[in-house]
Structures are given as structure tokens and as C-alpha cells.
C-alpha positions as CSV (number, residue, x, y, z in Angstrom):
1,X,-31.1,-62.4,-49.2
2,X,-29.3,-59.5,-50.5
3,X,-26.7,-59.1,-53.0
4,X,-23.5,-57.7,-52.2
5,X,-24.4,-54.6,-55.3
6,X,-27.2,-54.1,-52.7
7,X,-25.5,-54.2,-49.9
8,X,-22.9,-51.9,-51.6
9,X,-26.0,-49.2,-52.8
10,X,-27.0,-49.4,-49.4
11,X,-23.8,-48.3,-47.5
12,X,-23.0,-45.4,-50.3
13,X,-27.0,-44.5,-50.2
14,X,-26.3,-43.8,-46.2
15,X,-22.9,-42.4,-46.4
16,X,-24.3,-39.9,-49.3
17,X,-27.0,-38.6,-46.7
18,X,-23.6,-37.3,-44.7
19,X,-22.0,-36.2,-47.6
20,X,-25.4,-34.4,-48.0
21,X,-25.1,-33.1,-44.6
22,X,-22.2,-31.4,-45.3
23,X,-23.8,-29.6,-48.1
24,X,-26.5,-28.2,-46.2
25,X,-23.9,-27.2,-43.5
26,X,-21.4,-25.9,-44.9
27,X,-24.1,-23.8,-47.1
28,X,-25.3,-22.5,-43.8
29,X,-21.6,-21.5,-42.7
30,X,-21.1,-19.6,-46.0
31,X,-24.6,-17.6,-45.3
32,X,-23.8,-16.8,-41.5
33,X,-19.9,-16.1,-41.7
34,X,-19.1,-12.8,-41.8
35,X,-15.4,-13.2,-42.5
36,X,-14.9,-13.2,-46.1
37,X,-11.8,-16.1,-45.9
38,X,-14.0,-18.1,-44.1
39,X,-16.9,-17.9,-46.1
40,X,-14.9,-18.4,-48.9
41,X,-13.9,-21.6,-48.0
42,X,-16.9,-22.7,-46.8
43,X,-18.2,-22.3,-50.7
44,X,-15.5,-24.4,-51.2
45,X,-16.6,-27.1,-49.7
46,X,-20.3,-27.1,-50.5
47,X,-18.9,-27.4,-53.9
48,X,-16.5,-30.0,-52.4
49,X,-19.6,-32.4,-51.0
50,X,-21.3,-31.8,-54.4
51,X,-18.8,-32.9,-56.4
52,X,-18.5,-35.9,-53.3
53,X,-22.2,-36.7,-53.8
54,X,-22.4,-36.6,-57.6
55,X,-18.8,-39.2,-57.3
56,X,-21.0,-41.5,-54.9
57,X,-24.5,-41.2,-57.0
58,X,-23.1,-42.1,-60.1
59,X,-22.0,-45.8,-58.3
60,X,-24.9,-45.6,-56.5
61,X,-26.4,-46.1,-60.4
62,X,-23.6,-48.2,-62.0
63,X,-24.8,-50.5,-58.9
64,X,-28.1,-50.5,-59.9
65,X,-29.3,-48.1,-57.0
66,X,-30.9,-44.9,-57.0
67,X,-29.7,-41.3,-56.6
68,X,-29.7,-40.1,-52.9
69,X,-30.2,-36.5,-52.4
70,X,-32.2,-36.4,-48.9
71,X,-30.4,-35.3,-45.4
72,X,-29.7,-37.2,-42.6
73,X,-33.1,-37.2,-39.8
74,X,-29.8,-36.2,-37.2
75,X,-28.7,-33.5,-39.5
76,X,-31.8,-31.7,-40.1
77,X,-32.5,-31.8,-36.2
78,X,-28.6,-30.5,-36.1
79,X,-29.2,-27.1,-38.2
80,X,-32.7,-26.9,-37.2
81,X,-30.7,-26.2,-33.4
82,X,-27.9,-24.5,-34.7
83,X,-30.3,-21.8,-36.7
84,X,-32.6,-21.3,-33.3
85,X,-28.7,-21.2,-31.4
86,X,-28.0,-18.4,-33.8
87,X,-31.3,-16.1,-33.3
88,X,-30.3,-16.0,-29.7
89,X,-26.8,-15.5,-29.6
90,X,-26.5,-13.9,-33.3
91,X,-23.5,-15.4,-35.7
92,X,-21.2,-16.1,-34.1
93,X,-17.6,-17.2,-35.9
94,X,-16.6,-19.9,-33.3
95,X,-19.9,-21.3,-33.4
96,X,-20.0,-21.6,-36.5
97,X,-16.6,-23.2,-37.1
98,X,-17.4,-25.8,-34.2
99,X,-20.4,-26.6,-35.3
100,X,-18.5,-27.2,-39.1
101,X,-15.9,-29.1,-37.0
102,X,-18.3,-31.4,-35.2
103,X,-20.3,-32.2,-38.9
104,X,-16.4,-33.3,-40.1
105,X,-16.4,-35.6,-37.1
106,X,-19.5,-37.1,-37.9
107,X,-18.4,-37.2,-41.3
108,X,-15.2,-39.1,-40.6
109,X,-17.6,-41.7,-38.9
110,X,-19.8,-42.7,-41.5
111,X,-17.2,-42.7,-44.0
112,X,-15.1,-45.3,-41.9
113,X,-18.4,-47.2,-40.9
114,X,-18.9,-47.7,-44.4
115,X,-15.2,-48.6,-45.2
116,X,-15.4,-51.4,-42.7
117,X,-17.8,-53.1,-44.8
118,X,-14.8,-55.6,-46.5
119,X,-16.8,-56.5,-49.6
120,X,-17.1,-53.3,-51.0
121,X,-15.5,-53.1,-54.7
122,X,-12.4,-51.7,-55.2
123,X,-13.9,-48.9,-56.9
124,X,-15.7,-48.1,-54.4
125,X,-13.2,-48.3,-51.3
126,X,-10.7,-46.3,-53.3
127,X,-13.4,-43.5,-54.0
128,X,-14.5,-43.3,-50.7
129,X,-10.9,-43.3,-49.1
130,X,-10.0,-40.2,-51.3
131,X,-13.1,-38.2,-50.3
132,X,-12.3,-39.4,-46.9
133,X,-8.7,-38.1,-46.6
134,X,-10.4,-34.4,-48.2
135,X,-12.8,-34.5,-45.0
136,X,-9.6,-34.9,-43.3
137,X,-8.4,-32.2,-44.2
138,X,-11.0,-29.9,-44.0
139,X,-11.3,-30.9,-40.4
140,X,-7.8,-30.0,-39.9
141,X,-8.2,-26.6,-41.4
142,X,-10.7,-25.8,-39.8
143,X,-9.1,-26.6,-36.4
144,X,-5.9,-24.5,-37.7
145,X,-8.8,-21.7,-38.5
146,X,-10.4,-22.0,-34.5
147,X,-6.5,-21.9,-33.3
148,X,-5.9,-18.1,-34.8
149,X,-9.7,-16.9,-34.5
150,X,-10.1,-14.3,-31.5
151,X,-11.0,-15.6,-27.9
């Protein structure tokens, strides 16, 4: 049977493939973009999601887990589509933006899956609801950013 520091490496393990995710994403927005604001804060948060993985690695070890540095299987299938989307219908700034807004959604899922979990240490739950309130908001800016963008 596991042990709830198992159980608790094994939700942030998961939830830092997302966080991972967004990396790789939001690296892809900052190559593609070709408005200089956006791209901008795209950089912002890949360095965002590092400093969100590093957070979740280092309990991942104080809980006797190991680092997690791969992608989710759904993720790389995600940019794998959205690179071929791009070849064919070239950078587009709207796809791009969606396609950041739908990885904050998915986001926003696995970071309240895993806060459902009710034995997660305090530590933990107040780490993870701080990162989740920053994904929050980037979703939200983002939305703001599609609202002014050209039709």
C-alpha cells in the first residue's frame, strides 16, 4: 500500500508534466510570435513554468520522489499538431494565443485535480494554489490580449 509521501510525489510528479507543458508551449509561442509584446510575455512565462517546476521538483525530493522533467504524451501530440497547423496556415497570432489559452485550461485542470487530493501537506496545497492563481492570470491576459488583437 502506498504512503501518503507517495501518493503526494505522485500527484506533483503528474502535475509537473503540465507545468512542463507549459514550458515547451509557451517556448513555441515566443519562437512563432511575431509581435514583440507578445513574445515578450511569452518569455515570461516559460520562465514562469521553470521557476513553477523547479518549486514542485524540489518537494518532489524533500518527499523522497524524483525530479520530473518529461512532457505530457497529450502535450507532445498537442505541439506536434500545432507545428504541422502552422506549416500550412504560417504563424498565425490568434492561433497562437488560443492555442496558449487552451494549454492554461488544461493547466487549470490538472492543478485542481491535484488539489482535490485532501491529504496533501500544507506545504504542498499552499504551493500549488499560488502557482495556480499565476496560471490564472495568465489565462486572463491572455484573453484580454485575443479581445484587442485584429479580427
Amino acid at each position: 500500500m502506498a504512503t501518503q509521501s507517495e501518493h503526494t510525489v505522485d500527484s506533483l510528479r503528474e502535475l509537473a508534466e503540465f507545468v512542463n507543458d507549459g514550458i515547451a508551449g509557451y517556448e513555441r509561442a515566443a519562437r512563432q510570435s511575431k509581435n514583440p509584446q507578445f513574445a515578450n510575455f511569452y518569455e515570461d512565462l516559460v520562465n514562469q513554468r521553470r521557476s513553477f517546476s523547479q518549486e514542485l521538483n524540489a518537494l518532489i525530493g524533500r518527499y523522497g520522489g524524483e525530479a520530473q522533467t518529461d512532457t505530457t504524451v497529450e502535450g507532445k501530440f498537442f505541439r506536434q499538431w500545432m507545428e504541422v497547423k502552422a506549416a500550412f496556415s504560417g504563424e498565425d497570432e490568434r492561433a497562437i494565443l488560443e492555442s496558449n489559452l487552451y494549454g492554461e485550461e488544461w493547466a487549470q485542470k490538472a492543478f485542481n485535480d491535484t488539489l482535490e487530493n485532501p491529504d496533501l501537506p500544507i506545504e504542498v496545497r499552499q504551493l500549488l494554489e499560488s502557482q495556480r492563481q499565476h496560471s490564472i492570470e495568465a489565462f486572463r491576459r491572455q484573453e484580454q490580449m485575443k479581445l484587442v488583437m485584429p479580427a
